[in-house]
C-alpha positions in Angstrom: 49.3 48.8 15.5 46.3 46.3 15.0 44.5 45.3 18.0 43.4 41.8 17.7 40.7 40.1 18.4 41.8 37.6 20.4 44.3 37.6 23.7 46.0 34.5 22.8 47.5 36.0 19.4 49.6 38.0 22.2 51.4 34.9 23.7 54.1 34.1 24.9 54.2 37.5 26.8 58.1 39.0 28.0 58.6 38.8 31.7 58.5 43.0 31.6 55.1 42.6 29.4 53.4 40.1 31.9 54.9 41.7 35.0 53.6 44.7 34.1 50.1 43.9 33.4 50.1 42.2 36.5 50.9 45.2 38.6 47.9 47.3 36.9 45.7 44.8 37.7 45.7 45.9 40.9 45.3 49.5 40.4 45.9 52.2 38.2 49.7 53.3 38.5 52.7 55.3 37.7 55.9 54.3 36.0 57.8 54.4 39.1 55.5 52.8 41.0 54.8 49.8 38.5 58.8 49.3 39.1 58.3 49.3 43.1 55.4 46.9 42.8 57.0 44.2 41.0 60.3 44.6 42.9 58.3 44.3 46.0 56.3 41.7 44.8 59.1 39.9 42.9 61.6 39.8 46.2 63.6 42.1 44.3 64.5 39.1 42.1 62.8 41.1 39.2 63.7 44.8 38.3 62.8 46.6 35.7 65.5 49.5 34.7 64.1 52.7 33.4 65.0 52.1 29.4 63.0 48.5 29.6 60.2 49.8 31.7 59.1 52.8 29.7 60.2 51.2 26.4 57.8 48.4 27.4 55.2 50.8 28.5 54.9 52.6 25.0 54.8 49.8 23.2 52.0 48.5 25.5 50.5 51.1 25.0 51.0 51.2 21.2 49.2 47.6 21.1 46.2 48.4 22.6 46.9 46.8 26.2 47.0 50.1 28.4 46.0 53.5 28.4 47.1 56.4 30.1 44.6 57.8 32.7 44.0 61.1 34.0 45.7 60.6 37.0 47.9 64.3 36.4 45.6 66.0 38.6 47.7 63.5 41.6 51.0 64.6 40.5 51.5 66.3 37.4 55.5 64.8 36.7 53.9 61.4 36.6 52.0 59.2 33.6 49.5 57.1 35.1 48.3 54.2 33.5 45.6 51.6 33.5 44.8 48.3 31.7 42.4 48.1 28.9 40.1 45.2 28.5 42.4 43.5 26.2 45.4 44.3 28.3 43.1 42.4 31.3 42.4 39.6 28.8 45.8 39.1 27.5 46.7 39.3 31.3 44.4 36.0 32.0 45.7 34.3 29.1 49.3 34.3 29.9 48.3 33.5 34.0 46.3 30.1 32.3 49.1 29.3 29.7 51.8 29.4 32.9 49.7 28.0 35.3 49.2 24.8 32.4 53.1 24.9 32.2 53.5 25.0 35.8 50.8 21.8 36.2 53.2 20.1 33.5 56.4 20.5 35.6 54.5 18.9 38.5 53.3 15.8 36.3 56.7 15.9 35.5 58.2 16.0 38.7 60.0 18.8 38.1 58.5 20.4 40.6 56.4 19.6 43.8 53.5 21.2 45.6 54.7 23.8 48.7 57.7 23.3 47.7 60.3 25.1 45.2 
């Protein structure tokens, strides 16, 4: 699949797609352990079932916005992976497109500051 240019051509991201990314911004990380991060991180309000998680991961990886690492040495059942560059700046994209939807809301009054 082409890989282009620019992040924004990516957006709007899925929840699993921006979830995702955000959990390999922080490190480099198994399948499984992408799933724990964003249940933990989520509340368990967000849970990825295997079929949508590695589903999403190959086709994330198909366009360009991870790669799998060489992390086998750890544990060699597992598939590491790790943002690209693109996958980092598709990443910021979607964070400034929600936060300017989130700011919105607010002038809005749809929703207030410290509070849900």
């Amino acid at each position: 699949m082409p890989q282009p240019s620019d992040a924004r051509s990516f957006l709007p991201l899925t929840p699993a797609v921006f979830h995702i990314l955000v959990s390999l911004a922080g490190e480099d990380r198994h399948g499984y352990g992408i799933a724990q991060d964003i249940d933990a991180a989520t509340h368990g309000e967000v849970q990825l079932g295997p079929g949508t998680l590695y589903g999403t991961l190959d086709r994330m990886e198909d366009a360009g916005l991870i790669v799998e690492t060489d992390h086998r040495a750890r544990d060699e059942r597992r598939r590491y992976y790790r943002l690209t560059p693109l996958g980092r700046d598709v990443a910021r994209a979607e964070a400034r497109r929600l936060e300017q939807l989130v700011s919105l809301a607010r002038a809005r009054a749809l929703l207030s500051r410290g509070r849900p």
